[in-house]
C-alpha positions in Angstrom: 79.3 -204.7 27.3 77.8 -203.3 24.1 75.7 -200.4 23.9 71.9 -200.7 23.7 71.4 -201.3 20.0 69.3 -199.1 17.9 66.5 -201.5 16.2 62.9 -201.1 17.9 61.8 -204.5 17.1 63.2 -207.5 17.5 65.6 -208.1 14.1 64.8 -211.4 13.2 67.1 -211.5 10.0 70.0 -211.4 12.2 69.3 -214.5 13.4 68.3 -215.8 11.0 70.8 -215.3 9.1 73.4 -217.4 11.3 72.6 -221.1 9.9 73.1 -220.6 6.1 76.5 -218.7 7.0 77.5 -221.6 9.2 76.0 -224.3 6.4 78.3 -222.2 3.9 81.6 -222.4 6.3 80.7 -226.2 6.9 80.3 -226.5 3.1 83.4 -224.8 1.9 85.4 -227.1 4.9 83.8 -230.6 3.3 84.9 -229.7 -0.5 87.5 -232.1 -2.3 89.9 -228.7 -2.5 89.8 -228.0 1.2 92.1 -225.2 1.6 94.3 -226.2 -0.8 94.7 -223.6 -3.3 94.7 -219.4 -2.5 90.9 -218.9 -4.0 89.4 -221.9 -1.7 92.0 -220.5 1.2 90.3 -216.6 0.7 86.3 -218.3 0.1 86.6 -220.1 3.7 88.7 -217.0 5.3 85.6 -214.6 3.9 82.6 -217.3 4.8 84.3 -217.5 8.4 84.6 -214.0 8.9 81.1 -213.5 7.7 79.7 -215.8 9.9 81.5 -214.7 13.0 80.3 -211.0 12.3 76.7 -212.3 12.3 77.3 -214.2 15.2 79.2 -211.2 17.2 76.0 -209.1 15.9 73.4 -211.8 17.1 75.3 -211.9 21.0 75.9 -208.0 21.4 71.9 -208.1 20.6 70.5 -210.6 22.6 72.9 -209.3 25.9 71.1 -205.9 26.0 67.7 -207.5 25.4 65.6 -206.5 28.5 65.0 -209.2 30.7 68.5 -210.8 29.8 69.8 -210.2 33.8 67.0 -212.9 35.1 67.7 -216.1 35.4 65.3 -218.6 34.4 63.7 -219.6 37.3 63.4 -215.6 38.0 61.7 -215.0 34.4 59.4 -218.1 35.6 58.5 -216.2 38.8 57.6 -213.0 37.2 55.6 -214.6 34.2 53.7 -216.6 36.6 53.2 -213.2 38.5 52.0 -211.7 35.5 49.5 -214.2 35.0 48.0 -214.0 38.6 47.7 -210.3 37.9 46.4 -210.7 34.9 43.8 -212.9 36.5 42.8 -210.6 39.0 42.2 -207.8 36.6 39.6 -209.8 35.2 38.1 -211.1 38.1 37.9 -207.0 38.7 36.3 -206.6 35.4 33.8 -208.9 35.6 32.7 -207.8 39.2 32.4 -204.4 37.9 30.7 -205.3 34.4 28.4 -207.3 37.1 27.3 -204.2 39.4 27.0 -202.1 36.4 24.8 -203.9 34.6 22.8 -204.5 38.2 23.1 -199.9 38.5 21.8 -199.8 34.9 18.6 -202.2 35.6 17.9 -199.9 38.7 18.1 -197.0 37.0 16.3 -198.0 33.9 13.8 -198.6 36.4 13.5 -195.5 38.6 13.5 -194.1 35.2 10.7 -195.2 34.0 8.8 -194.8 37.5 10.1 -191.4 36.7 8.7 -191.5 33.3 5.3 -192.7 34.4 4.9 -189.7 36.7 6.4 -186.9 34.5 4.1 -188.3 31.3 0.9 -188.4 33.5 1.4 -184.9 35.3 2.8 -182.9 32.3 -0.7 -184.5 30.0 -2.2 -181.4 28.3 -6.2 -180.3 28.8 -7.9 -180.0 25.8 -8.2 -176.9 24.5 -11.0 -174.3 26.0 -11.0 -176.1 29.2 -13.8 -178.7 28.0 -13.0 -182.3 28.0 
């Protein structure tokens, strides 16, 4: 098996790449001259060899792709797994956003009991003692 490639995203040109190298084999095979002279002989010989670079390239890629072990029905399991977890999380989120917001009307609350109390007791006499 190949070694873990060194790209960190997923290269896209490779595959990419793979139909206009087959469309030029296909084309070079279809031509009136074939392989019938040394310079139509060397054009398929390089387009072939081209293409099945590319295509060894593409496979060494896609083997050491995480997730490649799983089978389908596997992947299936663990996406659908994903999803349930994903839905619980939220489910989570919005309980919590819920009992928040219920802490945060409560406290806005005994804060301004609090308020009402602290403003009335801390009220300053007029000055000299006379009101």
């Amino acid at each position: 098996m190949a070694s873990t490639p060194e790209w960190t995203s997923l290269p896209t040109i490779l595959f990419d790449g793979l139909l206009p190298k087959l469309a030029m084999v296909l084309d070079l095979t279809q031509k009136a001259e074939g392989t019938a002279t040394p310079v139509a002989k060397q054009a398929l010989l390089h387009a072939t060899n081209d293409f099945k670079h590319a295509l060894t390239q593409a496979k060494d890629y896609a083997s050491t792709l995480a997730g490649g072990d799983l089978l389908v029905e596997e992947q299936d399991s663990v996406v659908a797994m994903l999803e349930m977890l994903k839905q619980h999380k939220q489910q989570q989120l919005i309980q919590f956003a819920l009992e928040v917001g219920s802490l945060s009307t409560i406290a806005i609350s005994n804060a301004s009991s609090k308020m009402e109390i602290d403003s009335t007791a801390s009220t300053p006499f007029a000055s000299g003692g006379q009101l």
